[in-house]
C-alpha positions in Angstrom: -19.0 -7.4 2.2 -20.1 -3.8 0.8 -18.7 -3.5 -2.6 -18.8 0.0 -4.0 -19.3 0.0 -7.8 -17.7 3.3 -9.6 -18.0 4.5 -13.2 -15.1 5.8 -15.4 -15.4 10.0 -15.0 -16.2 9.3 -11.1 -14.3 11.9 -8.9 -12.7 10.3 -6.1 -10.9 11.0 -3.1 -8.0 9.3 -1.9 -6.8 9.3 1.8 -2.9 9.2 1.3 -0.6 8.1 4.4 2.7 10.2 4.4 5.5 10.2 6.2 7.9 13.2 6.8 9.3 16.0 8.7 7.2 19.0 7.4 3.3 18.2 6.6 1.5 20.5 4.1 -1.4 22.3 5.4 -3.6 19.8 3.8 -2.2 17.5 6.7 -4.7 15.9 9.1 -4.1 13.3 12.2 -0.7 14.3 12.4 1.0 12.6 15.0 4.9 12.5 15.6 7.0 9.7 15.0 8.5 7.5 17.5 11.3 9.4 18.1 9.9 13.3 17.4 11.9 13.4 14.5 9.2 13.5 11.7 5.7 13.0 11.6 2.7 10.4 10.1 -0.1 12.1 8.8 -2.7 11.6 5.7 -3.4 13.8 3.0 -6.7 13.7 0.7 -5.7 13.4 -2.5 -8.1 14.1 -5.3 -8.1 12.2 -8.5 -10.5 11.1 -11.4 -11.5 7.4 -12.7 -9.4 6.8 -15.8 -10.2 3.1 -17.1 -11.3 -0.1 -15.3 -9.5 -3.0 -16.4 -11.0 -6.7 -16.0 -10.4 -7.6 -12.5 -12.0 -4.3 -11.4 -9.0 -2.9 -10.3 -9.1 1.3 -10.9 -6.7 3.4 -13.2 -6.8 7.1 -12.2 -5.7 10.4 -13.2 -4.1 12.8 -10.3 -4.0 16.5 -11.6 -0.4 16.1 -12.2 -1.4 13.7 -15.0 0.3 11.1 -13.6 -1.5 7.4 -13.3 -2.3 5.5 -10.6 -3.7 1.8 -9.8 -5.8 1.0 -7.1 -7.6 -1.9 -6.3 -11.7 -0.9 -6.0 -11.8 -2.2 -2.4 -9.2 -0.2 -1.0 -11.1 1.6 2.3 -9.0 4.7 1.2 -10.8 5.7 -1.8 -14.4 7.7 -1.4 -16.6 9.0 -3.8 -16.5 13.0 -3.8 -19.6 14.3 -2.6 -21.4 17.9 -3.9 -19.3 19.9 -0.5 -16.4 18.2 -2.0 -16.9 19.1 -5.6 -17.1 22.3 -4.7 -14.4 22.9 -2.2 -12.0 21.0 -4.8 -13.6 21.1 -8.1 -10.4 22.9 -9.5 -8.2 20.1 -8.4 -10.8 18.0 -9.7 -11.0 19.9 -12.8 -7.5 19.6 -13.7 -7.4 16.1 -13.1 -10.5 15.3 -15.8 -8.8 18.0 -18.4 -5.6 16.0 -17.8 -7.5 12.0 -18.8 -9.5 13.6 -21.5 -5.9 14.9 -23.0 -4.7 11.3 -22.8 -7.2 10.1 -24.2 -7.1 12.6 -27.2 -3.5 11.1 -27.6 
């Protein structure tokens, strides 16, 4: 199988399933739920390599400084490419600002 090989400092994107009655205007494939009440839909979240531990699992940084762990195969995460760099680069931007604060800490 395809294994994709990422670099701490990589800026990745995230395709986030989420569940409610009100998508953002981020939103895509919305569809309702079974009964119309809310609505599925996935958002592209847009976060920054933190550390890779031994078993090649991914910590990240989201712009909120939060962490997150994800496993490296996970058919969610992408690598940003140059449109997206640009298009999100301050989300981006904020995210990297927030690991190199943490790891100033």
């Amino acid at each position: 199988m395809f294994q994709r090989h990422y670099q701490v400092g990589d800026w990745i994107i995230y395709r986030m399933t989420k569940h409610g009655v009100a998508p953002g205007r981020r939103a895509y494939h919305v569809s309702a739920s079974q009964k119309g009440e809310s609505y599925n839909y996935l958002v592209d979240k847009f976060w920054v390599v933190d550390t890779i531990d031994d078993q090649g699992n991914l910590h990240v940084r989201t712009p909120g400084g939060k962490t997150r762990i994800l496993a490296a195969d996970d058919r969610n995460i992408r690598r940003a490419r140059w449109w997206h760099r640009w298009q999100w680069r301050q989300r981006f931007l904020t995210a990297e600002m927030r690991r190199d604060s943490a790891e100033a800490a």
